[in-house]
N, C-alpha and C positions, 0 to 999 in steps of 0.2 A: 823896206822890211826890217823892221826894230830887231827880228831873230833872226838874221844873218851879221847883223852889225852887232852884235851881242857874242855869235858864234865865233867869227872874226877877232875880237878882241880876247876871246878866253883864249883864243887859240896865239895872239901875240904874246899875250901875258902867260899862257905856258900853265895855264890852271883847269884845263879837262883832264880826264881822265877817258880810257877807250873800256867799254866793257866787253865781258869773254868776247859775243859773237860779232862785234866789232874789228875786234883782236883776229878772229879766224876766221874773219873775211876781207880782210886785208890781206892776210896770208894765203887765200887761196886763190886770191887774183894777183899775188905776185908785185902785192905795191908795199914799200916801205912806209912806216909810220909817217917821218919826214914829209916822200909825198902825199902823203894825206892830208898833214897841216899845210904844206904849200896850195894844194886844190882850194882847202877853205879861202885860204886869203887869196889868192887868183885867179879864181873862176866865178861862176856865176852859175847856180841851182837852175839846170833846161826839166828837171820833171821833180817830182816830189812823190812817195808813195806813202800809204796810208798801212797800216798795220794789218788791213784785211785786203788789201789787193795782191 
C-alpha cells in the first residue's frame, strides 16, 4: 500500500499536520499525539472507514 508507506514517512520526517477533529479525537480517547505517530509507524491498518459509514 503506497498510502501507508507515504503516511509513515510524513510522519518520520515530522511534516503532518493533525486537523481540529483529529486534534479532539485523540483527546477524547485519551491518547497523546506521540502515540499517535508511534501507531503510524508500528502497526498495521485492521479496518479502514469511509466518510459515510
Amino acid at each position: 500500500m503506497i498510502a501507508i508507506d507515504w503516511i509513515k514517512q510524513a510522519v518520520r520526517d515530522e511534516s503532518y499536520h493533525y486537523l481540529r477533529h483529529g486534534d479532539q479525537e485523540h483527546k477524547n480517547d485519551n491518547l497523546t499525539l506521540v502515540q499517535i505517530a508511534q501507531t503510524f509507524l508500528n502497526r498495521r491498518i485492521l479496518r479502514s472507514q469511509t466518510p459515510w459509514q
